[in-house]
C-alpha positions in Angstrom: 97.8 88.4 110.1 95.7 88.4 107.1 96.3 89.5 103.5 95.5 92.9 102.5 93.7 92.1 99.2 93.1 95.3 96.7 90.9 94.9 94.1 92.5 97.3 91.6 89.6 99.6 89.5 92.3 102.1 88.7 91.1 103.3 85.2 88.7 100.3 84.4 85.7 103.0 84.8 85.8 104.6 81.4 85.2 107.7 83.3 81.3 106.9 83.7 81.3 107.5 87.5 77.8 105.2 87.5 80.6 102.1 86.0 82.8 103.5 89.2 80.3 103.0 91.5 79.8 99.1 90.2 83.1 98.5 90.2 82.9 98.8 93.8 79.7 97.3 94.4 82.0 94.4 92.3 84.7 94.5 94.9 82.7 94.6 98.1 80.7 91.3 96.5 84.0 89.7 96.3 85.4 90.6 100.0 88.4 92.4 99.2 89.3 94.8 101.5 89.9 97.8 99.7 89.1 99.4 96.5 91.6 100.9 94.4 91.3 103.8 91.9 93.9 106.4 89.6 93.9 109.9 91.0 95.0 112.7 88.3 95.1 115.8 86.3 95.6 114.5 83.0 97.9 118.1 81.9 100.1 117.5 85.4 101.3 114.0 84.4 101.8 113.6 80.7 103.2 115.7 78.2 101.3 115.8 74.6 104.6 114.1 72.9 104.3 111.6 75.5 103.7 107.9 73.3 101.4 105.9 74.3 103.1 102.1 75.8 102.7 99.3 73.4 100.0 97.3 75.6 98.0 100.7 75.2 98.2 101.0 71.5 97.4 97.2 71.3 93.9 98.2 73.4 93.0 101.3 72.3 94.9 102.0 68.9 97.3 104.8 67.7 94.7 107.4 66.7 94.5 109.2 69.8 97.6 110.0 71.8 98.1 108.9 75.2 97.1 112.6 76.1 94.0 112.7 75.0 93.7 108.8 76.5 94.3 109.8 79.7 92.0 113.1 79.5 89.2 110.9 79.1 89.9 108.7 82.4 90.3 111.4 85.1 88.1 111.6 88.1 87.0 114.5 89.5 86.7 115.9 92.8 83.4 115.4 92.9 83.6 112.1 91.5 86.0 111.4 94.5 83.2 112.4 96.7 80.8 110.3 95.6 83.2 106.9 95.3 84.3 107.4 98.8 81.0 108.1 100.4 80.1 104.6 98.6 83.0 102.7 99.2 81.7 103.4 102.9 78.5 102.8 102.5 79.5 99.0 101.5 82.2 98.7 103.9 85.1 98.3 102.0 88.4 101.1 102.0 88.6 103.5 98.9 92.4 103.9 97.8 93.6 105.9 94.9 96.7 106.2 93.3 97.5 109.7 92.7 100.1 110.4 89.9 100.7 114.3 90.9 101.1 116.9 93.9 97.7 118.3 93.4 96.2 115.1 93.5 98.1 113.8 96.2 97.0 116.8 98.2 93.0 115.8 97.0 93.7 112.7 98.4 95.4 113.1 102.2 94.1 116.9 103.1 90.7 117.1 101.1 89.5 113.1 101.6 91.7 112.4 104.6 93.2 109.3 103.2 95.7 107.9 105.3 97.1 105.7 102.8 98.8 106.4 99.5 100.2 103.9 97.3 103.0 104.7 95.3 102.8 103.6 91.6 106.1 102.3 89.8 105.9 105.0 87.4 107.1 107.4 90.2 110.2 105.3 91.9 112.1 107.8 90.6 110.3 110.9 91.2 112.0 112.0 93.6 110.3 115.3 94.3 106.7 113.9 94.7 108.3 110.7 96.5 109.3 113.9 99.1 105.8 115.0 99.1 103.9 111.7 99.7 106.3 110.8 102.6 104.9 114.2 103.9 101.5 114.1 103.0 100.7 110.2 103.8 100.7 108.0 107.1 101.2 104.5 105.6 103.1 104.5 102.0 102.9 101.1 99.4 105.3 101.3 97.1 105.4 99.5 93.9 108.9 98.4 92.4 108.1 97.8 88.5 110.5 98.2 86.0 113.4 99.1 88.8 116.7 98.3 90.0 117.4 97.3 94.2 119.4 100.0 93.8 116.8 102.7 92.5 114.8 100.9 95.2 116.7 101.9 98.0 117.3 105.6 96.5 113.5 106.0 96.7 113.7 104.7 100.2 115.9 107.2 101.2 113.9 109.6 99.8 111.2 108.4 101.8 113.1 108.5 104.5 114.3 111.8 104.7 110.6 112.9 104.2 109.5 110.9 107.1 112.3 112.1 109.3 113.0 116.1 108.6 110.8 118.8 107.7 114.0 120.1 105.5 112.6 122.1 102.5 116.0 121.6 100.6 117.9 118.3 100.3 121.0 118.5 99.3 123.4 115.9 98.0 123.8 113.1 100.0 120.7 114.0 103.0 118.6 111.1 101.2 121.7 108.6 101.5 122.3 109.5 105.2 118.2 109.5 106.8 118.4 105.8 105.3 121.0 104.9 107.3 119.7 106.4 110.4 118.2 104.0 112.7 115.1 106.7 113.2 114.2 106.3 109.6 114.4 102.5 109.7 112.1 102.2 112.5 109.3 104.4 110.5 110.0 102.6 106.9 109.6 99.6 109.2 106.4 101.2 110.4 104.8 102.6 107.4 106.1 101.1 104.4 105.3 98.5 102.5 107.5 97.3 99.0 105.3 95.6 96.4 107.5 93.3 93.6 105.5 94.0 90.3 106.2 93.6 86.6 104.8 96.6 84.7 103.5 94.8 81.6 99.9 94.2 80.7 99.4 91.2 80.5 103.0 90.2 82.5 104.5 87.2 81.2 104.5 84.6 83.3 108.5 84.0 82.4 109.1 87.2 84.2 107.2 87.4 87.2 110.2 86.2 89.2 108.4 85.9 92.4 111.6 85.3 94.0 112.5 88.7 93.6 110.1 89.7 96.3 111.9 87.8 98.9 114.6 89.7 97.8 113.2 92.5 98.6 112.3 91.9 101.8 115.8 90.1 102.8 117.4 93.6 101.5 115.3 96.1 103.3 113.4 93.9 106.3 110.3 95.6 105.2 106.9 94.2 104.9 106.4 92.8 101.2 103.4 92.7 98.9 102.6 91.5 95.1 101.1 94.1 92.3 99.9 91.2 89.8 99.3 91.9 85.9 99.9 88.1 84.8 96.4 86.3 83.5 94.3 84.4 86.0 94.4 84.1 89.9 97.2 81.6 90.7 100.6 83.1 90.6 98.6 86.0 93.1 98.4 82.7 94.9 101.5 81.9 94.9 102.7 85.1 96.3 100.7 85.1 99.3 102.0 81.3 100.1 105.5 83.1 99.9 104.5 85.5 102.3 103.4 88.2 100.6 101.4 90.8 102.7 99.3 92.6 100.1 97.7 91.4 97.3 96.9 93.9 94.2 95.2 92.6 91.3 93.3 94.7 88.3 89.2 94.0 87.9 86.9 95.0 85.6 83.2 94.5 85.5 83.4 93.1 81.3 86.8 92.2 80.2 85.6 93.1 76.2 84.9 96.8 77.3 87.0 99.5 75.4 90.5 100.6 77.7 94.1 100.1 78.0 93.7 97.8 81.4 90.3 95.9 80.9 92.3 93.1 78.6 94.9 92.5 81.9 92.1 92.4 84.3 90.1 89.8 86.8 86.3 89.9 85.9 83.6 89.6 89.0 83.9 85.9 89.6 87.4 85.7 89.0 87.6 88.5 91.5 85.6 86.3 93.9 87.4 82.9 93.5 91.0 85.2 94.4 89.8 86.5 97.8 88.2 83.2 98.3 91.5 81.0 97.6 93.8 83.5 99.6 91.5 83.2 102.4 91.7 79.2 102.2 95.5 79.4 101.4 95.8 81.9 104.9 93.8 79.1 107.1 96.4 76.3 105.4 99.4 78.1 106.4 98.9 77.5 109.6 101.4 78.1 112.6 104.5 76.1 111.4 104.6 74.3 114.6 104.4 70.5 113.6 101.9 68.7 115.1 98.8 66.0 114.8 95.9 68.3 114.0 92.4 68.2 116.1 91.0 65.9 112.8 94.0 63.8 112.8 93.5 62.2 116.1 91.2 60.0 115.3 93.1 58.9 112.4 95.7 57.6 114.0 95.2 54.0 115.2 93.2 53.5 111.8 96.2 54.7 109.6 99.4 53.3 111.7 99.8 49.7 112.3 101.0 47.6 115.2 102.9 43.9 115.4 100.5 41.3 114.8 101.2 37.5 114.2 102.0 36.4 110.6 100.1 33.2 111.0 99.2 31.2 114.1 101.9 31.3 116.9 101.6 28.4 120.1 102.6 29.3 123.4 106.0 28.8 124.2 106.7 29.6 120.7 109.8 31.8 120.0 108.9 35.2 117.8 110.8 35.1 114.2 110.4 37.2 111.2 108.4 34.1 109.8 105.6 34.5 112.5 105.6 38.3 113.2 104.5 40.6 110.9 103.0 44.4 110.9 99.7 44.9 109.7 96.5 48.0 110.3 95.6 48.9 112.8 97.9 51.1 115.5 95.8 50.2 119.1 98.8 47.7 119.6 102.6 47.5 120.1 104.0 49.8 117.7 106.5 48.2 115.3 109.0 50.0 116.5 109.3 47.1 118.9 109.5 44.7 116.2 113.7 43.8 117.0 113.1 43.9 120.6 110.5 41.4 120.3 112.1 39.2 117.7 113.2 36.1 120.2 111.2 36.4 123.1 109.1 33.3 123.6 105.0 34.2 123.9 102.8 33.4 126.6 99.8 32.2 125.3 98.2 31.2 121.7 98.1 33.8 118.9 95.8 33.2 115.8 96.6 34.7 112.4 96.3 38.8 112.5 96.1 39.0 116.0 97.9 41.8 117.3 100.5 40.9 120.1 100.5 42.2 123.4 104.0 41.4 124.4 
């Protein structure tokens, strides 16, 4: 089974729908297999007092709040539209992020998207959690900035959405559909966790890759890796720990103005991650051990056999003086060598001739 490898536009468009559409002309160059963007009404998600995060004043300076940041970076429906009728066009899946109900809604019952993944932002959201569990068939759920516990509190939330049509939780419904083996079996089904560290740039000090094996050990669900260190490798790393889905940020020009070009892959860097994962996939392999098809004919070259030290006369007995082990393996293996030791040869043997005792 192969990575799921999203290249992660999210807001790296500016909100010039033509820099959308190259984004994922950039993405379908480099082979992932979907395309990620931000769904969102700018008013539904943040609140005029809301600050701005400190990696977002760093990018885009403290004039503007984060408001009027966001304003700028929404996507229309008829944006949406045009991005997804592309993203088909060059074969690759279009994915958004949405951030509230009516976007959600845009999304699964206007675009017939199947798949929603869940930002960390939202892991405690409980309300919209409810909705996307209602709204989506296959959920990915990013885990920044949380606790296992507030993990598994959004899972039941999940849950419960995925198991009742009950308008009105109450106290203790969420806690109880987790536990039911019904809602297992569709978390099981539908859910991906993805272990992320919601800083931009991440520090490579706490990525704590480990953590997604923890994940997966705590909730036997399939795991993934949202990325926002620099470069390629530690995305690397995650798939040779088994992660399932990869999502990294791209931009077309690292330099442009934004709050998430500065954390992000440009084309070629893009390229050389789907390329690597790919090559990393093939090396995994199918943990049986094994000689491979190439290493046959290494074999004999590589391994050596018992061959005579120096010259050895008939009749002679075999000693650790005149019996040695020396390239290559088309003779008696050496693991003859003390069963041999003492036995008298048959014939002549000249120097580095292998025996055939």
């Amino acid at each position: 089974m192969s990575t799921f490898i999203i290249a992660e536009a999210g807001v790296n468009h500016n909100g010039d729908i033509n820099l959308a559409q190259q984004l994922i002309d950039i993405a379908a160059d480099a082979g992932a297999d979907a395309v990620k963007f931000q769904t969102f009404q700018a008013d539904q998600v943040v609140s005029r007092h809301a600050p701005k995060a400190e990696y977002q004043t760093q990018t885009t300076g403290e004039t503007e709040s984060q408001l009027d940041m966001v304003r700028k970076l929404e996507l229309g429906a008829s944006d949406h539209e045009v991005l997804i009728s592309h993203a088909q066009s060059r074969g690759i899946q279009f994915l958004s992020t949405p951030f509230d109900v009516p976007s959600l809604h845009l999304l699964t019952r206007n675009f017939g998207l199947k798949t929603i993944k869940i930002p960390s932002g939202e892991i405690t959201n409980a309300p919209f959690l409810l909705e996307i569990a209602r709204s989506a068939e296959r959920l990915i759920l990013s885990t920044g900035m949380s606790t296992l516990a507030e993990v598994e509190e959004a899972l039941g939330v999940l849950a419960f959405g995925l198991t009742t049509d009950k308008a009105i939780p109450h106290l203790g419904d969420f806690e109880q559909a987790f536990a039911s083996d019904q809602a297992q079996q569709e978390l099981r089904d539908r859910v991906t966790l993805l272990h992320c560290t919601t800083e931009y740039p991440a520090p490579f000090a706490e990525v704590n890759l480990r953590a997604m094996d923890t994940l997966a050990a705590a909730f036997g669900l399939s795991v993934g890796y949202s990325d926002h260190t620099p470069g390629i490798h530690i995305s690397l790393a995650a798939v040779a720990r088994g992660a399932r889905i990869i999502e990294k940020h791209f931009t077309s020009d690292r330099s442009l103005p934004g709050p998430d070009h500065q954390a992000s892959l440009e084309p070629e860097e893009l390229h050389q991650l789907v390329q690597q994962i790919r090559e990393i996939e093939k090396a995994l392999g199918d943990s049986i051990k094994r000689p491979t098809a190439s290493e046959w004919k290494n074999r004999d070259v590589a391994r050596k056999s018992l061959v005579a030290a120096k010259e050895i006369a008939a009749g002679e007995l075999c000693t650790e003086e005149n019996l040695t082990c020396k390239r290559p393996g088309t003779g008696v293996s050496p693991f003859r060598y003390w069963q041999i030791i003492g036995k008298i040869v048959p014939r002549n043997y000249s120097l580095d001739e292998t025996l055939d005792v």
